[in-house]
BASE-648720 format. One record per residue: residue in one letter; x, y, z of N, C-alpha, C, CB in turn. Coordinates in steps of 0.2 Angstrom, whole numbers, plus 5000, padded with zeros to 4 digits. Each point is the difference from the previous one (the first is absolute). Glycine has a CB too. Example, Ala and Ser with C-alpha at 12.3 -4.5 7.8 and 13.67 -1.06 7.14 Angstrom:
BEGIN
SITE / res / n_u / n_v / n_w / ca_u / ca_v / ca_w / c_u / c_v / c_w / cb_u / cb_v / cb_w
SITE / a / 5066 / 4972 / 5039 / 4996 / 5006 / 5000 / 5004 / 5006 / 5000 / 4991 / 4994 / 5006
SITE / s / 5007 / 5011 / 4990 / 5004 / 5006 / 5001 / 4996 / 5005 / 5003 / 5006 / 4997 / 4990
END
This chain:
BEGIN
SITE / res / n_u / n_v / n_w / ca_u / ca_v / ca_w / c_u / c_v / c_w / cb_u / cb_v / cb_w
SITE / x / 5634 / 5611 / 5566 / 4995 / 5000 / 4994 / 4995 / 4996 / 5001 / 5009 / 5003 / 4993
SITE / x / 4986 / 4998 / 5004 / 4990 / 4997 / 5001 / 5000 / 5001 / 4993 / 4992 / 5006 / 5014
SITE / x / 5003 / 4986 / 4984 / 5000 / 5000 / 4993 / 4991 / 5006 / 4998 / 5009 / 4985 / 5000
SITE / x / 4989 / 5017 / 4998 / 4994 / 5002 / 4997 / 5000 / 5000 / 4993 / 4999 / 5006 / 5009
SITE / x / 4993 / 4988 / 4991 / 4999 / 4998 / 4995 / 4993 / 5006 / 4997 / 5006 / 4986 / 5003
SITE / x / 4994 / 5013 / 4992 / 4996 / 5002 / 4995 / 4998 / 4999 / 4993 / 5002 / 5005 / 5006
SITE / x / 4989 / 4996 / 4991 / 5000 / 4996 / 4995 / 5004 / 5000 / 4993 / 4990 / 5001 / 5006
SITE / x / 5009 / 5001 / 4988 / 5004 / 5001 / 4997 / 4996 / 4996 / 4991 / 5010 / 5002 / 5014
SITE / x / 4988 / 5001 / 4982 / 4998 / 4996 / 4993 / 5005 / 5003 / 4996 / 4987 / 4997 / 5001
SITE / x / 5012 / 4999 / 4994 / 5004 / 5003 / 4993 / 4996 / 4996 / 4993 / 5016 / 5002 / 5008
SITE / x / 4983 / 5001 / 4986 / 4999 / 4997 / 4996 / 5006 / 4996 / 4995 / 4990 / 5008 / 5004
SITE / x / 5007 / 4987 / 4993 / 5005 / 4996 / 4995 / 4994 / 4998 / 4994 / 5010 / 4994 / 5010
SITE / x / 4995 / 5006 / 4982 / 4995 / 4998 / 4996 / 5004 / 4995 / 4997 / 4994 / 5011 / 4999
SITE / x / 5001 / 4985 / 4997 / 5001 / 4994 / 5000 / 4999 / 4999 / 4991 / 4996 / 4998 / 5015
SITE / x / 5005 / 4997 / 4981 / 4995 / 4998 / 4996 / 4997 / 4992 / 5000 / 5006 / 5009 / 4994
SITE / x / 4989 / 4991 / 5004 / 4997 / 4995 / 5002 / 4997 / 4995 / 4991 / 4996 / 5008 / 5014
SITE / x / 5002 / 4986 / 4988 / 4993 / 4996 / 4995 / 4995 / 4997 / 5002 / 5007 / 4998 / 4995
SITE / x / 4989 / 5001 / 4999 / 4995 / 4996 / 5001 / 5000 / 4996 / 4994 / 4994 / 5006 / 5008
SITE / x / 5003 / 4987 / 4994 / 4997 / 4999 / 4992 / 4993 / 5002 / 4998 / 5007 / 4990 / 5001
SITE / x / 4993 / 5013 / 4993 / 4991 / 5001 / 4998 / 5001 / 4996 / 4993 / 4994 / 5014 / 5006
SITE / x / 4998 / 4985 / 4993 / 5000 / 4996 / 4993 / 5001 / 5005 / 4995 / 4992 / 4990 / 5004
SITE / x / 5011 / 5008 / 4989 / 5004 / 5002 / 4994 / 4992 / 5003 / 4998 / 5013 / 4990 / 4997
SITE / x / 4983 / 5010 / 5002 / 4997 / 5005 / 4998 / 4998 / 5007 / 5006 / 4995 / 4990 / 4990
SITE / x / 5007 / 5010 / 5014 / 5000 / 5007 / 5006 / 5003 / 5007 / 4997 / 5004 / 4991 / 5011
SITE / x / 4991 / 5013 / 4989 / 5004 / 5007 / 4997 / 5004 / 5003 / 5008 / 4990 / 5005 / 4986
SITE / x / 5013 / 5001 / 5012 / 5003 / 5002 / 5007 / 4996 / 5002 / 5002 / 5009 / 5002 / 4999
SITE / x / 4985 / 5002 / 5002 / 4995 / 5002 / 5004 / 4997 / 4992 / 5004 / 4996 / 5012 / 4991
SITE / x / 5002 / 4983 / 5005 / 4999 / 4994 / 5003 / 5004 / 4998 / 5005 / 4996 / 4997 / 4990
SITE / x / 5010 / 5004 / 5007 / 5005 / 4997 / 5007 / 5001 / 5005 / 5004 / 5008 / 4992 / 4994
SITE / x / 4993 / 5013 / 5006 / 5000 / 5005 / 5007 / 4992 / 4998 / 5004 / 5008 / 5014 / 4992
SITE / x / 4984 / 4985 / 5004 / 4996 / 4999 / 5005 / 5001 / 4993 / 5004 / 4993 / 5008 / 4992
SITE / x / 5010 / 4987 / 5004 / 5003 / 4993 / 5003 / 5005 / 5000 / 5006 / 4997 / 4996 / 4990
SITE / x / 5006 / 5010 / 5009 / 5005 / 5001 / 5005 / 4997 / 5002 / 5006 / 5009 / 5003 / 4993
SITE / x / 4987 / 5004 / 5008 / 4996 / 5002 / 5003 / 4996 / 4996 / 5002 / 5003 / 5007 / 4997
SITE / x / 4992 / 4987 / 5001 / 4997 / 4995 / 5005 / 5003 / 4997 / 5002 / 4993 / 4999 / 4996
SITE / x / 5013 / 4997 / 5002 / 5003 / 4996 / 5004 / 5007 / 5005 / 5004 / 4996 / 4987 / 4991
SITE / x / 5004 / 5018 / 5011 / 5003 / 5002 / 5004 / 5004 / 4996 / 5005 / 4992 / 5007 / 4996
SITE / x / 5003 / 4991 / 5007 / 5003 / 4995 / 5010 / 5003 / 4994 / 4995 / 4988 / 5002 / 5012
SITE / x / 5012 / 4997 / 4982 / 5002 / 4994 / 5000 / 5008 / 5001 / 4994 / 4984 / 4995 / 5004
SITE / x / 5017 / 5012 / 4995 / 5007 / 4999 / 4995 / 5005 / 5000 / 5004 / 4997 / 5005 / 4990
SITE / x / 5004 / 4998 / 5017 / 5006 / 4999 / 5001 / 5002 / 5006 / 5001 / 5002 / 4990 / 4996
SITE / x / 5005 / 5009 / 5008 / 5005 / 5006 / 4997 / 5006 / 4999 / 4995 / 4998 / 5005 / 5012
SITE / x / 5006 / 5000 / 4986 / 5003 / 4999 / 4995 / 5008 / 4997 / 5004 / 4991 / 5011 / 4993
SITE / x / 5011 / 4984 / 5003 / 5007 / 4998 / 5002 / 5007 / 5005 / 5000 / 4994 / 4990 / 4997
SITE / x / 5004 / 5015 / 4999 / 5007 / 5006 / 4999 / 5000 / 5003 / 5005 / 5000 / 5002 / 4989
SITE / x / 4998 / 5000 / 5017 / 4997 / 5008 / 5001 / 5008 / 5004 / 5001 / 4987 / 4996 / 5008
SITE / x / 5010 / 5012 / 4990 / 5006 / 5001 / 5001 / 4998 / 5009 / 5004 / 5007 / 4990 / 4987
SITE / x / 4998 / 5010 / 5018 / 4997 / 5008 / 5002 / 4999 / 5005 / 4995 / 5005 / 4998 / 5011
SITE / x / 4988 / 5007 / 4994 / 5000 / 5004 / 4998 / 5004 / 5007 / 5001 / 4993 / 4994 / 4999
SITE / x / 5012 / 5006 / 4998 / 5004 / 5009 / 5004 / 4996 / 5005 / 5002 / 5009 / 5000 / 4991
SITE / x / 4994 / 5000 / 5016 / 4996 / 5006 / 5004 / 4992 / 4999 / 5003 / 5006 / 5005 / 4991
SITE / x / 4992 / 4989 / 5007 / 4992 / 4999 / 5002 / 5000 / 4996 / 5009 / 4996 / 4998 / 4984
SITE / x / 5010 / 5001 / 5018 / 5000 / 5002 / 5006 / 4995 / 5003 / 5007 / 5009 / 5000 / 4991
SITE / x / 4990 / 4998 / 5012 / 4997 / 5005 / 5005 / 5000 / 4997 / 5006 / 4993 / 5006 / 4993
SITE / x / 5006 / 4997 / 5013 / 5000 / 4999 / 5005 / 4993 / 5001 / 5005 / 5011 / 5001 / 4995
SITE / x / 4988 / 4994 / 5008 / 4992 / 4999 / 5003 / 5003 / 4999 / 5009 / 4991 / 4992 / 4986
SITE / x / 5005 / 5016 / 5016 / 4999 / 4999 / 5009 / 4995 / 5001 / 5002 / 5009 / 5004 / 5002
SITE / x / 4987 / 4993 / 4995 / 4993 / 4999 / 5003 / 5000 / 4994 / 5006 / 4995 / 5005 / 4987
SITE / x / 5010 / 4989 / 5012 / 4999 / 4995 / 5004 / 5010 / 5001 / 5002 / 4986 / 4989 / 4994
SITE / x / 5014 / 5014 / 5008 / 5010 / 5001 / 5001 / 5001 / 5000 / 5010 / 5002 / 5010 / 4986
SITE / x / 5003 / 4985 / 5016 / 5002 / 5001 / 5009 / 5005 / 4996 / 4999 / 4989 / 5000 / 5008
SITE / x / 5013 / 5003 / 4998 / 5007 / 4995 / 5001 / 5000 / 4994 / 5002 / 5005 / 5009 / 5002
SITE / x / 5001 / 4987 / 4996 / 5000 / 4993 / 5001 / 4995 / 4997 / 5004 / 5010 / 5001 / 5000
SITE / x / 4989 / 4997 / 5005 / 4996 / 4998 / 5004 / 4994 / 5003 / 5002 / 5009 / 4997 / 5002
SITE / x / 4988 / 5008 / 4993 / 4993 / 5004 / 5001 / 4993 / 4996 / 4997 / 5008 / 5011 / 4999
SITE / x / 4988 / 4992 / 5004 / 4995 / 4996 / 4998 / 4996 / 5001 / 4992 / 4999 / 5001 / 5013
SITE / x / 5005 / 5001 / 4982 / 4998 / 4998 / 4994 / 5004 / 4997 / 4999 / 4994 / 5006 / 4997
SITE / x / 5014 / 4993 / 5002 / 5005 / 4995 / 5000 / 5000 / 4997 / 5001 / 5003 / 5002 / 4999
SITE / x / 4991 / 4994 / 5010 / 4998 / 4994 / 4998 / 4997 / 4997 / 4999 / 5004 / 5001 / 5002
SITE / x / 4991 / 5004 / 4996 / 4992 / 4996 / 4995 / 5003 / 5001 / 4993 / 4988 / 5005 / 5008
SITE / x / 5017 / 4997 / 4989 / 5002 / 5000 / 4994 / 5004 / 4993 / 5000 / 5000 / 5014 / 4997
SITE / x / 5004 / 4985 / 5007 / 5000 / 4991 / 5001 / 4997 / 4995 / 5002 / 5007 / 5004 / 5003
SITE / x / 4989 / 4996 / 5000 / 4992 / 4997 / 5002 / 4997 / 5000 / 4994 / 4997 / 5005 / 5011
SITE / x / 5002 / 4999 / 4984 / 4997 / 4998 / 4993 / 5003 / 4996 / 4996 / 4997 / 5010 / 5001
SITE / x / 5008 / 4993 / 4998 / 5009 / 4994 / 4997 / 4998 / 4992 / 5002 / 5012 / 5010 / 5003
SITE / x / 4987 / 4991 / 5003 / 5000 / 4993 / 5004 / 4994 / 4997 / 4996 / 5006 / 5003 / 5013
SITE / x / 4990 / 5001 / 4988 / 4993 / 4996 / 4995 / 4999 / 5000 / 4994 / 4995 / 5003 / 5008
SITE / x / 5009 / 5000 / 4988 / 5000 / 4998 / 4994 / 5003 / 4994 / 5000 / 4999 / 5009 / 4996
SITE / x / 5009 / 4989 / 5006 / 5003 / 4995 / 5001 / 4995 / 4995 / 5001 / 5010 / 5006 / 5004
SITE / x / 4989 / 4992 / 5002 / 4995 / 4996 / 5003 / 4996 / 4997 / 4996 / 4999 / 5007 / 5009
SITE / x / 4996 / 4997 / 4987 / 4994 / 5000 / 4993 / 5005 / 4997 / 4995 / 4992 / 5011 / 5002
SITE / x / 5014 / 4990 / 4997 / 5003 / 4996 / 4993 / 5001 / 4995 / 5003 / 5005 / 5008 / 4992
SITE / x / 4999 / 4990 / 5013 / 5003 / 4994 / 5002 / 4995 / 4992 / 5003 / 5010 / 5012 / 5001
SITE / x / 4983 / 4994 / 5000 / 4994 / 4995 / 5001 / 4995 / 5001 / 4996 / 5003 / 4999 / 5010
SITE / x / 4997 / 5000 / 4984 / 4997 / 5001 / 4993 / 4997 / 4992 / 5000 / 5009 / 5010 / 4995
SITE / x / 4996 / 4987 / 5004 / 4995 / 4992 / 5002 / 4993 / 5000 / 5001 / 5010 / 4996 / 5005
SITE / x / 4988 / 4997 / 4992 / 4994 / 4999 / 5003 / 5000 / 4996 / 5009 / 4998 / 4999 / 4986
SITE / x / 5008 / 4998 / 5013 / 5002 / 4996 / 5006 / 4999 / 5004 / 5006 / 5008 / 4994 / 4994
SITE / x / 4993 / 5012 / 5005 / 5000 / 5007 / 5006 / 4992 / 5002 / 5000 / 5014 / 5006 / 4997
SITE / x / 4983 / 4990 / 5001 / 4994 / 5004 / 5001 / 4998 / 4999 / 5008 / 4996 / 4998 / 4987
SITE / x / 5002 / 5008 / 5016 / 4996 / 5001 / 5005 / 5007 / 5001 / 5006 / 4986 / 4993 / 4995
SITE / x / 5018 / 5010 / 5001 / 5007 / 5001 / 5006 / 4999 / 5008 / 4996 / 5011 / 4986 / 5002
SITE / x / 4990 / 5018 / 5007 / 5000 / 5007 / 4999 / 5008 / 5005 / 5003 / 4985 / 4999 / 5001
SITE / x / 5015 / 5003 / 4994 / 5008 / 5004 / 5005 / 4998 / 5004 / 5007 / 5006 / 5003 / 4987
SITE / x / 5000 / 5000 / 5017 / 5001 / 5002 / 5004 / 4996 / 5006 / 5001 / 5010 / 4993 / 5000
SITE / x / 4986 / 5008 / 5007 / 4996 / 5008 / 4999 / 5005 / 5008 / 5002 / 4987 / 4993 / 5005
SITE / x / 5015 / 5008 / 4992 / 5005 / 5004 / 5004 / 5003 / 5000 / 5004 / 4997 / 5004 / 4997
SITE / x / 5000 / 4997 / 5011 / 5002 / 4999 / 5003 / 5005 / 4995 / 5001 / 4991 / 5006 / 5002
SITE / x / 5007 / 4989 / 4997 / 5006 / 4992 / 5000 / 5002 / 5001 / 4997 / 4996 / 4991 / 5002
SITE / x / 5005 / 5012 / 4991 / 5004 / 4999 / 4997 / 5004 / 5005 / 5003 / 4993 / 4995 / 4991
SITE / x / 5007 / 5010 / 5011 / 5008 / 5004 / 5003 / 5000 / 4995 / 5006 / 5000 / 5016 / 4998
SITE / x / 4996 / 4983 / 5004 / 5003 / 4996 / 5010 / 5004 / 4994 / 4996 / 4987 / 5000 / 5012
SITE / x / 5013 / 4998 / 4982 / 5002 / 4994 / 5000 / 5004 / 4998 / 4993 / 4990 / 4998 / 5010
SITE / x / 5007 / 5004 / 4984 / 5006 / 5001 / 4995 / 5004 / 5005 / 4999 / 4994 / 4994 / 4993
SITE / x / 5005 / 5013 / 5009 / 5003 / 5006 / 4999 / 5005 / 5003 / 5004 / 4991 / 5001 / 4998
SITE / x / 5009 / 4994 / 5009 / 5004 / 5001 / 5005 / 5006 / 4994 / 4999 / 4990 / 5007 / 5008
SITE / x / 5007 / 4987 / 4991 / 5005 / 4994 / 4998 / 5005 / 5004 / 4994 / 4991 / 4987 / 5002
SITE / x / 5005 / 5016 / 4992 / 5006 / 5003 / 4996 / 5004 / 5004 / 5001 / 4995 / 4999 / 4993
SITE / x / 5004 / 5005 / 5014 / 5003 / 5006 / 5000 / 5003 / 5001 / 5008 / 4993 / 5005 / 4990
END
């Protein structure tokens, strides 16, 4: 057996808050929501959506194919980007692909 991966989304809904000041009617606060969009978050309940499910083969190969491991190669760089978030890390760049399979890709596997 050969694993084959593929994308995959689903939706979840959530409820959420903000604070707005005590004279805000609800049109006020829905437009406040809507500017600060990037900045409320997501909702801490989420719960699935039945059925909203789907399946994505637009980037889909088996184990070891070449979008499985640029779909790891990306992972790796998001990783990378949170864990060198610091200022301390300034002017330190992660691995170019290539090194990064010759050399963290193959050490994991």
């Amino acid at each position: 057996m050969k694993k084959f991966y593929f994308g995959q989304s689903w939706q979840v809904y959530g409820t959420n808050s903000v604070e707005v000041p005590d004279d805000f009617t609800i049109e006020q606060a829905i437009e406040f929501v809507k500017k600060n969009w990037d900045d409320v978050g997501l909702a801490n309940n989420p719960v699935y959506v039945q059925d909203s499910d789907e399946a994505d083969f637009d980037c889909c190969d088996f184990e070891d194919g070449k979008a499985v491991l640029w779909n790891k190669y990306i992972q790796y760089l998001h990783d990378w980007a949170e864990s060198h978030s610091e200022h301390t890390f300034a002017g330190m760049t992660p691995a170019c692909y290539d090194e990064w399979y010759d050399n963290e890709y193959q050490e994991e596997n």
